[in-house]
C-alpha positions in Angstrom: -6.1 -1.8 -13.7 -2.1 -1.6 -14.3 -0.6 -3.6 -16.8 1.8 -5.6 -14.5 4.5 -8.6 -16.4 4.5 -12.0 -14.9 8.4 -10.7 -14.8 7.7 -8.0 -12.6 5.2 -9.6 -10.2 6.9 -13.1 -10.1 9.5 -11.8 -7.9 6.9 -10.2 -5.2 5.0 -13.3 -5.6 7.9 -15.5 -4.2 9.2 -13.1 -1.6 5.6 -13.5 -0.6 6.0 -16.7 -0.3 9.2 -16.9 1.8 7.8 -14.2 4.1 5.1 -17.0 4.6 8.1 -19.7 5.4 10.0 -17.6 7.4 7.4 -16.4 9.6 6.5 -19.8 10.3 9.7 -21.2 10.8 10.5 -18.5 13.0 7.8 -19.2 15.2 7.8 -22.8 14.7 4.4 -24.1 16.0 5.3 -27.3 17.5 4.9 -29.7 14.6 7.7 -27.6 12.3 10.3 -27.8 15.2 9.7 -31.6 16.0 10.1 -31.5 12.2 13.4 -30.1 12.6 14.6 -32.4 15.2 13.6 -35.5 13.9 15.1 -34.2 10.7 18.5 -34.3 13.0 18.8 -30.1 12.9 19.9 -28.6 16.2 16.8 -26.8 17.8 17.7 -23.4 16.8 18.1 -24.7 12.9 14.4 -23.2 12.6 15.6 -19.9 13.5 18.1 -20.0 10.9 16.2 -21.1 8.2 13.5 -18.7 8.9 16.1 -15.9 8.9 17.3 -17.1 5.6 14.1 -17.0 4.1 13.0 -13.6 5.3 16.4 -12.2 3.6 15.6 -13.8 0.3 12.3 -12.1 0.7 14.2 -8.6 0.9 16.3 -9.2 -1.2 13.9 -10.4 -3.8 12.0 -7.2 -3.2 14.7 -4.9 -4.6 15.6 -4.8 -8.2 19.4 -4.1 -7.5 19.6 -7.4 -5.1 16.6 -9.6 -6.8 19.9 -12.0 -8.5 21.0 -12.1 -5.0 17.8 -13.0 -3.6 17.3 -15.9 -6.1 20.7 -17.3 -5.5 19.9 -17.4 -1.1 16.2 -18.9 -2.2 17.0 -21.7 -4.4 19.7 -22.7 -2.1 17.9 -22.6 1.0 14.9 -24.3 -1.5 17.4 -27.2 -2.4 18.3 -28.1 1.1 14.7 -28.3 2.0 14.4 -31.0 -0.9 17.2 -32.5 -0.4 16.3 -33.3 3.5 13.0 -33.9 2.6 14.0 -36.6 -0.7 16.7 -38.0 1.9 14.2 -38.6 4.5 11.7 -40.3 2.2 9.5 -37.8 3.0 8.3 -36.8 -0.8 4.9 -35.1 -0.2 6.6 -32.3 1.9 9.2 -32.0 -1.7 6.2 -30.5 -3.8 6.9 -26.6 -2.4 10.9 -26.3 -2.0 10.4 -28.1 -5.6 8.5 -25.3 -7.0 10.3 -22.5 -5.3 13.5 -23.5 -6.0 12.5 -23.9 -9.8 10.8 -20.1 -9.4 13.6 -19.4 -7.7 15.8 -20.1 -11.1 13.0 -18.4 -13.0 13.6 -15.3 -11.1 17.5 -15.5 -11.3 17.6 -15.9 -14.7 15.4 -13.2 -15.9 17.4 -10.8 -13.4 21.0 -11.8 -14.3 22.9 -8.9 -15.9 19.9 -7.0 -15.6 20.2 -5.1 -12.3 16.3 -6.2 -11.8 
């Protein structure tokens, strides 16, 4: 088995798991898009989000753009807390939470580093 750094499979691990957001964002089962509009979001705010979280997932994926990546998924990450914090919603602020704080993880072991 390859000897693989938590600093080289971090990265793949949270592009992971915004492929996972976007692709149900982007479909948006009912219960995620009533989400968005009681939220206040116009109803194609889903589609944006999800396309913001698949590009942080490509960009995460590529060394040259994985500083990139980080900056897109901790903001994206942020405005999920903030709107669920705002809301009062603070069981749905666990995962933006965590990914926003991997998200600074990532960033900071890639700055200046062209990883």
């Amino acid at each position: 088995m390859p000897n693989i750094s938590w600093r080289d499979a971090l990265p793949f691990a949270l592009a992971a798991f915004f492929v996972a957001g976007s692709l149900s964002n982007i479909v948006a089962p009912g219960s995620i898009y009533e989400e968005y509009l009681k939220w206040g979001y116009p109803p194609w705010f889903h589609f944006f989000t999800g396309t913001m979280e698949l590009t942080t997932a490509l960009l995460l994926s590529w060394k040259p753009t994985r500083l990139s990546g980080a900056l897109l998924g901790g903001t994206v990450m942020c405005a999920a807390l903030a709107t669920v914090v705002i809301r009062g919603e603070y069981a749905h602020a666990v995962p933006p939470f965590v990914a926003a704080t991997l998200s600074l993880v990532v960033g900071w072991i890639s700055r200046g580093r062209g990883e």
